[in-house]
N, C-alpha and C positions, 0 to 999 in steps of 0.2 A: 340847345345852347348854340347861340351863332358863331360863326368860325371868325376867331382873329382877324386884326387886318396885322401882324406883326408878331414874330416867333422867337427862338433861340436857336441859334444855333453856333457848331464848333465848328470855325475856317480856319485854314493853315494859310497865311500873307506870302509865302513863299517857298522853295525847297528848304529841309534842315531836317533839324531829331523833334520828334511829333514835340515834348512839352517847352519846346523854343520857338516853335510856330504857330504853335494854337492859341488860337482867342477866342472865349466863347463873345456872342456878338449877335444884338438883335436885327432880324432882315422881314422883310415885308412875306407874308404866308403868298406862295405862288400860288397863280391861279391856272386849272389844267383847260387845254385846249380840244379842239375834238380827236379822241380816240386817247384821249388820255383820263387819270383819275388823280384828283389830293387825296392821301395818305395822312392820316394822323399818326404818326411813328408812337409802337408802345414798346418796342425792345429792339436795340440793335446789337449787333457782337463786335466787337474790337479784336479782329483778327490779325494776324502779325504783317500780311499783306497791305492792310490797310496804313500799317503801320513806315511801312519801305515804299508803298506810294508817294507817303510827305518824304520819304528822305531821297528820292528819285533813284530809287533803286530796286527798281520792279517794272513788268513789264510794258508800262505806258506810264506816261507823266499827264498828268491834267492840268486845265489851264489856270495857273492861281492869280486870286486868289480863289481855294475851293473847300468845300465842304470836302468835311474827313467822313471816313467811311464808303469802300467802295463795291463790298458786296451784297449781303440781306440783312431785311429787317421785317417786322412783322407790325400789323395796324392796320387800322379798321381806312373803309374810304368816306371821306368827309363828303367829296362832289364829284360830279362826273363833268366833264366838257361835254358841246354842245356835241349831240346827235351822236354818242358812246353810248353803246347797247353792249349787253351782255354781263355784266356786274350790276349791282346793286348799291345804294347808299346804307351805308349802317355795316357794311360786309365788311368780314376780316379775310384777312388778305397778307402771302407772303409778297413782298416787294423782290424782284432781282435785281441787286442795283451791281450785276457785274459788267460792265464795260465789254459789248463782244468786241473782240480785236481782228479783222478792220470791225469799222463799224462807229458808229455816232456818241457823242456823251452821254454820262447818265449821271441824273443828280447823286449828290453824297447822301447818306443813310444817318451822319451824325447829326441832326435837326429834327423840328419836331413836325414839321408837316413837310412832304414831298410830294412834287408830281411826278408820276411812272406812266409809263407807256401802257395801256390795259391788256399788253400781249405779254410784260413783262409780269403780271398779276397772276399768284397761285389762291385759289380760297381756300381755307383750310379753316377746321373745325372748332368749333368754339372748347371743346374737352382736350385740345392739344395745347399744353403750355404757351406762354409765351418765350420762357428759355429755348422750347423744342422747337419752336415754330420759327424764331428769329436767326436758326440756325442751321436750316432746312436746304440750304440752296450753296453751300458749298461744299464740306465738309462729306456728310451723307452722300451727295449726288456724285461729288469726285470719285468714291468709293464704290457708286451704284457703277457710273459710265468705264471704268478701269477694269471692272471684271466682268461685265456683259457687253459693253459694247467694244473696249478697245482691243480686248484679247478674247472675249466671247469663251470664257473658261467651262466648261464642260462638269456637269457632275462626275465624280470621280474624279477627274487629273486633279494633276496636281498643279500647285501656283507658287512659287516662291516671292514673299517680299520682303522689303529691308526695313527698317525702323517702322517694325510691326508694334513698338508702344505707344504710338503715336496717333492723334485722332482718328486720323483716315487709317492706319494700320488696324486700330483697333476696329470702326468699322467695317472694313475689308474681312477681319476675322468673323464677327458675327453674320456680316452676306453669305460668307464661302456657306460657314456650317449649315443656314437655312437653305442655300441652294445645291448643296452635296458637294461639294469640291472640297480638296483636301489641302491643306495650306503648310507650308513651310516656311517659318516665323524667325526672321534674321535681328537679334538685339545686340547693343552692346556692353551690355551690364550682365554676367550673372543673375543679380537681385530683380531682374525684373523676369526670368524664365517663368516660375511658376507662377504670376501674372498671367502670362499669354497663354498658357496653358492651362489658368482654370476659364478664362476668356473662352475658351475653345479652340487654342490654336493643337491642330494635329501633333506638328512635331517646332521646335525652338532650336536656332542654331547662334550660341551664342559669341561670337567675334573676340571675347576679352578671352577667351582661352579653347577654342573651337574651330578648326579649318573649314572654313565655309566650302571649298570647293568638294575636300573629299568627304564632309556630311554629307551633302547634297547627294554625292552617289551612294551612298553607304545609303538613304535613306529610300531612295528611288529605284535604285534596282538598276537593269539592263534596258528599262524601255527609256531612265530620265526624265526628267523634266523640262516641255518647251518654252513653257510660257512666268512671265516674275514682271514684277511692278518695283521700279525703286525711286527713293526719295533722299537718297544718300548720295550718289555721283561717286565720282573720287576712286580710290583704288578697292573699296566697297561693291560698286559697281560696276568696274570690270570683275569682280570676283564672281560675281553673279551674269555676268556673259559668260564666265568662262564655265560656271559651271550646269551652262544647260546642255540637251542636248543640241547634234548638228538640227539647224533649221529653226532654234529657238529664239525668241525674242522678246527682249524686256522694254519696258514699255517706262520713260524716265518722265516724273512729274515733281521734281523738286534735287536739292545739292544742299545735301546737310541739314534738310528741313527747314535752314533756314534763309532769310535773304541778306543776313549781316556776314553772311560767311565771307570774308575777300580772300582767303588765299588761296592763287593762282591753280596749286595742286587738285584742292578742294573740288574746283569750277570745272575739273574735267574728267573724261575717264577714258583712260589709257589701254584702250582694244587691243589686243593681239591682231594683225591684218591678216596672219594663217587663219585664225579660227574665223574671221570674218569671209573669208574667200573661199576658202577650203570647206568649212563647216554652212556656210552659208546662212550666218548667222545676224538677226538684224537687234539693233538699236535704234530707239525713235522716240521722239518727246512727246508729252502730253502737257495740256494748260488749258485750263477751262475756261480762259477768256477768248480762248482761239475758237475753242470747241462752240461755243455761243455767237460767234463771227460766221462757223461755217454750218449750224444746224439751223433748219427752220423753224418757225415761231410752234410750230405743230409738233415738230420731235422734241423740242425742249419742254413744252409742256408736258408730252407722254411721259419723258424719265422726269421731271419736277412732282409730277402726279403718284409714279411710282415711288418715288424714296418717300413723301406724304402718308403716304398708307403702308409701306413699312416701318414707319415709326410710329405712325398712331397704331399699328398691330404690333408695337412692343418686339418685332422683329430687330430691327438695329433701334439702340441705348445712346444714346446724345446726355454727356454728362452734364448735370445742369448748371448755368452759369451762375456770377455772380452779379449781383447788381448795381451798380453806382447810378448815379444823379450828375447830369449834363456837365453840373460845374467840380463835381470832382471830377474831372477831366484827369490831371495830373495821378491822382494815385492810378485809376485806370489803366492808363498807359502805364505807370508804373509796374504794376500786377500782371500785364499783360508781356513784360519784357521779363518776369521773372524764370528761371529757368525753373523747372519742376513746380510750375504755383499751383495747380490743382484746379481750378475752375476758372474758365474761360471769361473775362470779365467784358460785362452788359451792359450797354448806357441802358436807361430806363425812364419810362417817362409818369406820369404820374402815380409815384410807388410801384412802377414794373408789375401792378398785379390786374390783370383785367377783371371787368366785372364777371364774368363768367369763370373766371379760373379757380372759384372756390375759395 
């Protein structure tokens, strides 16, 4: 079948709240140049990021108007540009359409054909979903690079993190267990303990009725704990300074989880400067947009490669999304703003089922 000369796709005309800015809206299929590929998109995910992009409140603005969608998606490559070697026509392929920060544009993921950079291109297998596979390159890999690369956590220690119910929480739970590391699982609900603990999490410190600092030693012992991941901020996350040991360091990759959070309090976390001076104790931010600004097209490939093959080996569990069609746009985002909604919602493109997926 020959390729379109003319697509669908969802652009935001401005800054605002995604369903006041979106239009679905037909645009001409681009054509890739050399070292690049078209993408025929068969699933993308509407992550909450993509979401505080259109409302200018995440960590870059793009030039609008622009396609929605600013991390993966998954589909096959329609053509290659002139004199691109190394892929194939007909190949599936995940797309990374994260923005490295510095770093150049990349098209939006909510449309139905894109060109991607061919270094920005993972292949992956025809028996991995399109749910798993459209959802490969953020979530999983945040979870991969946090406990092997930023803090290089060791079989046996221990690991503290905060809103352990949470995608990346819960993937961080299933890495530790496969790689021996013992985890220490900070919630704020009661009702979700025995969650994290049939999950696999070692031990649960629950916040609604739980002193986070004196669990932590009550559970650790005399050696403590150096090293924790938090996505909380706030006085959350000085708890979790406070309660490592001296020379420990947590590693922050989000503030309340989410990006609608405004209050002031929220946005910070209120160090002790003794235990920072005294105890020599560090804080330091993580963001995978930065992370892809400062790794090479080589390193990123190797951890894209990795979190690949521990999901197709059933290692880490990617809960599978749900699927809408381009012009339900609106419930989408709807689903996707809902608190506690349960499955991650998918644009999808001709019935979100690929031929191979059975």
């Amino acid at each position: 079948m020959p390729t379109p000369e003319s697509m669908r796709a969802l652009v935001a005309g401005k800054v605002g709240e995604p369903n006041d800015v979106l239009r679905l809206e037909s645009r001409p299929v681009p054509v890739p140049e050399a070292g690049q590929a078209l993408i025929r998109v068969r699933a993308t995910p509407i992550h909450a990021s993509d979401l505080h992009v259109l409302r200018g409140r995440y960590g870059f603005t793009p030039e609008f108007p622009a396609v929605g969608g600013n991390m993966e998606c998954v589909g096959r490559i329609e053509a290659l540009g002139p004199d691109t070697e190394g892929l194939k026509i007909g190949q599936r392929v995940v797309a990374v359409a994260i923005p490295a920060v510095p770093g150049p544009p990349v098209a939006g993921t909510w449309q139905e054909y894109l060109v991607a950079d061919t270094r920005r291109l993972l292949p992956v297998p025809d028996d991995l979903s399109d749910s798993d596979a459209c959802q490969l390159a953020v979530n999983p890999l945040t979870a991969l690079l946090l406990v092997t690369r930023e803090l290089d956590v060791q079989p046996g220690e221990w690991l503290v993190q905060t809103a352990a119910g949470s995608t990346v929480g819960r993937l961080v739970i299933q890495l530790a267990k496969h790689l021996g590391v013992r985890t220490i699982n900070v919630v704020r609900r009661r009702a979700a303990v025995d969650g994290i603990k049939a999950l696999g999490g070692d031990e649960v410190i629950c916040t609604e009725d739980e002193d986070l600092v004196r669990r932590v030693a009550e559970i650790a012992g005399r050696d403590g704990v150096r090293k924790a991941v938090d996505c909380v901020a706030g006085h959350v996350g000085a708890q979790v300074s406070q309660a490592l040991a001296p020379g420990g360091e947590v590693v922050v990759y989000g503030a309340l989880s989410t990006h609608r959070q405004t209050d002031p309090a929220a946005l910070t976390i209120p160090l002790s400067a003794r235990s920072v001076i005294y105890e020599t104790k560090v804080v330091r931010g993580f963001w995978l947009n930065r992370w892809f600004g400062s790794a090479s097209s080589e390193e990123a490939l190797r951890a894209l490669t990795e979190v690949r093959d521990l999901v197709a080996a059933e290692v880490l569990s990617i809960p599978e999304g749900r699927p809408f069609p381009l012009e339900d746009f609106a419930d989408a985002v709807t689903l996707a703003e809902t608190p506690a909604r349960g499955a991650k919602p998918l644009f999808v493109f001709e019935g979100g089922h690929d031929e191979h997926d059975g």
